[in-house]
C-alpha positions in Angstrom: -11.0 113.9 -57.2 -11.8 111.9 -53.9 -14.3 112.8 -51.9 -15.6 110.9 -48.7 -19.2 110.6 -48.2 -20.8 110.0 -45.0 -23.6 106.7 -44.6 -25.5 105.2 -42.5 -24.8 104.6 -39.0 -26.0 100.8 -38.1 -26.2 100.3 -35.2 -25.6 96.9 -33.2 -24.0 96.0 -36.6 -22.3 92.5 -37.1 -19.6 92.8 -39.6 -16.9 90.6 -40.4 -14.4 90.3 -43.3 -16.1 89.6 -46.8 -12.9 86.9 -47.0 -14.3 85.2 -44.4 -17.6 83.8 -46.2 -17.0 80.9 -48.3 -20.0 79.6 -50.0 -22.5 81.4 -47.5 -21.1 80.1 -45.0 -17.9 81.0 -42.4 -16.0 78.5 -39.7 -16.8 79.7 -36.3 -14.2 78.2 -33.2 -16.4 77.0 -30.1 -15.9 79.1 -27.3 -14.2 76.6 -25.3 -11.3 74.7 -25.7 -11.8 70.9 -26.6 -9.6 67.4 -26.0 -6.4 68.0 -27.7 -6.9 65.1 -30.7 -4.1 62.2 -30.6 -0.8 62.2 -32.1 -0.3 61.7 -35.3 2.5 59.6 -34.0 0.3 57.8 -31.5 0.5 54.6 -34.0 4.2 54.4 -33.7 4.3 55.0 -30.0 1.9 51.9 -29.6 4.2 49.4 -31.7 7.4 50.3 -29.5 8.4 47.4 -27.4 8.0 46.5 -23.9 11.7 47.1 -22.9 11.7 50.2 -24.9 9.0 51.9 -22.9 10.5 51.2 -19.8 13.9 53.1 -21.0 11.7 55.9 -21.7 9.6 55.9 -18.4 11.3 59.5 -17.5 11.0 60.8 -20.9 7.3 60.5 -20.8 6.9 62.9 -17.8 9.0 65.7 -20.2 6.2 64.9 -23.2 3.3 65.4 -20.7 4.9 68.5 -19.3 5.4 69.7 -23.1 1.6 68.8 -23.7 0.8 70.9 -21.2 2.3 74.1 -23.1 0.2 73.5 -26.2 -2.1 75.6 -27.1 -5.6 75.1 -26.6 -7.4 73.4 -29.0 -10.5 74.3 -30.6 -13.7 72.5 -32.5 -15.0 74.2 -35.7 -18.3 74.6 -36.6 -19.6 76.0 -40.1 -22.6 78.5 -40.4 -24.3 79.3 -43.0 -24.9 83.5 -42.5 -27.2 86.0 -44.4 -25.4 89.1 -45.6 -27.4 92.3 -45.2 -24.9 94.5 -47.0 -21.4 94.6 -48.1 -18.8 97.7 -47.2 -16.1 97.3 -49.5 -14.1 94.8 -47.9 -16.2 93.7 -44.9 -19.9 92.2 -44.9 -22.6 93.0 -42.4 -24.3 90.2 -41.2 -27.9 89.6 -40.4 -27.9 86.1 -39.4 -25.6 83.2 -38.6 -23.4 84.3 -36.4 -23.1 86.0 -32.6 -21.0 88.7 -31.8 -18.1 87.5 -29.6 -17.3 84.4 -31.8 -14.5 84.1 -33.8 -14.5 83.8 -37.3 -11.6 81.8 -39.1 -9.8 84.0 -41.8 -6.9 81.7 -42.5 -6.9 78.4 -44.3 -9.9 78.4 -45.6 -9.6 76.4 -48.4 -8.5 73.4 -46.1 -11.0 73.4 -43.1 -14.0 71.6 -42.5 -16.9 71.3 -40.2 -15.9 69.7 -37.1 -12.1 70.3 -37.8 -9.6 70.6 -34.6 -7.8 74.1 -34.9 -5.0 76.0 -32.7 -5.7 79.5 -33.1 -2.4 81.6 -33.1 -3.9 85.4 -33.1 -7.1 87.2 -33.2 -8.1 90.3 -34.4 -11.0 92.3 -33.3 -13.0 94.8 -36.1 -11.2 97.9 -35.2 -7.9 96.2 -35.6 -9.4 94.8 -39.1 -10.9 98.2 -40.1 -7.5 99.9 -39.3 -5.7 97.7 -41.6 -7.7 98.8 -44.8 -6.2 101.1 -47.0 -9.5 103.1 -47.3 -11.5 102.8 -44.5 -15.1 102.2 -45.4 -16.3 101.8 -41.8 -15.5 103.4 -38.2 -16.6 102.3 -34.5 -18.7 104.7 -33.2 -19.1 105.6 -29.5 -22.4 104.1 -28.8 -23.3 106.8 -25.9 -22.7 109.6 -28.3 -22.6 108.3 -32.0 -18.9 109.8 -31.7 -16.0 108.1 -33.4 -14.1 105.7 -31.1 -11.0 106.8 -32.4 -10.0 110.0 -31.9 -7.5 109.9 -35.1 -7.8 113.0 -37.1 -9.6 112.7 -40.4 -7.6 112.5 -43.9 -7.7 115.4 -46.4 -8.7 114.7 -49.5 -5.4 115.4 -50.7 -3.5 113.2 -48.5 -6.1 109.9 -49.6 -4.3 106.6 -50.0 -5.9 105.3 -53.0 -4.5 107.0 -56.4 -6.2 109.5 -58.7 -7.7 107.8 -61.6 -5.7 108.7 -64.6 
């Protein structure tokens, strides 16, 4: 049998992905892009001769220009948060964090505080709440408490997660 039981609404709720929290804490980007940190291969630029660097005079015009189409860069910053309750997959936060900042889900085992990162995508909660195979949370409509999608709901006989045996 499944059956799908209706909770709480919270409202002004900040959830994020359970993955996210490492420790108690998450990595939050800054807001704003930072200074692009030097090239790794900065220290073998430096060490090319004189006569070199002239030959290469037009070629450093192309490297700027290619600079320029980088992505922004941005500083990280771990929090420690207080988790008020856990839905399945995602964790409601109660302190910590803002909403509006982005929370790093990738590579977690590698950053740090005060890390450089490019971020590549970003996904907001209804995108992340979509992608579970059983939803344990909706949007609401705040002026009417309505759901924000207007999907229609599952039967309990067309649920995604198996019968127990």
């Amino acid at each position: 049998m499944h059956a799908r039981i209706e909770g709480d609404i919270l409202e002004d709720a900040l959830i994020i992905p359970r993955d996210a929290i490492q420790n108690g804490q998450v990595f939050v980007a800054s807001r704003k892009s930072v200074p692009r940190p030097p090239s790794p291969n900065l220290r073998e630029e430096e060490e090319k001769t004189e006569s070199q660097k002239n030959d290469e005079d037009n070629s450093e015009v192309t490297e700027q220009e290619e600079a320029k189409e980088l992505p922004p860069v941005y500083a990280i910053e771990a929090r420690a948060v207080e988790v008020k309750q856990t839905l399945q997959s995602l964790a409601v936060i109660s302190s910590g964090i803002e909403p509006g900042e982005s929370v790093v889900m990738s590579n977690l085992d590698v950053i740090y505080d005060g890390a450089k990162i490019e971020i590549f995508s970003r996904k907001d909660l209804s995108e992340e709440i979509k992608s579970q195979r059983v939803r344990v949370a909706r949007e609401l409509d705040t002026a009417s408490n309505a759901p924000a999608e207007t999907e229609p709901k599952e039967s309990s006989l067309e649920s995604p997660t198996p019968a127990p045996r």
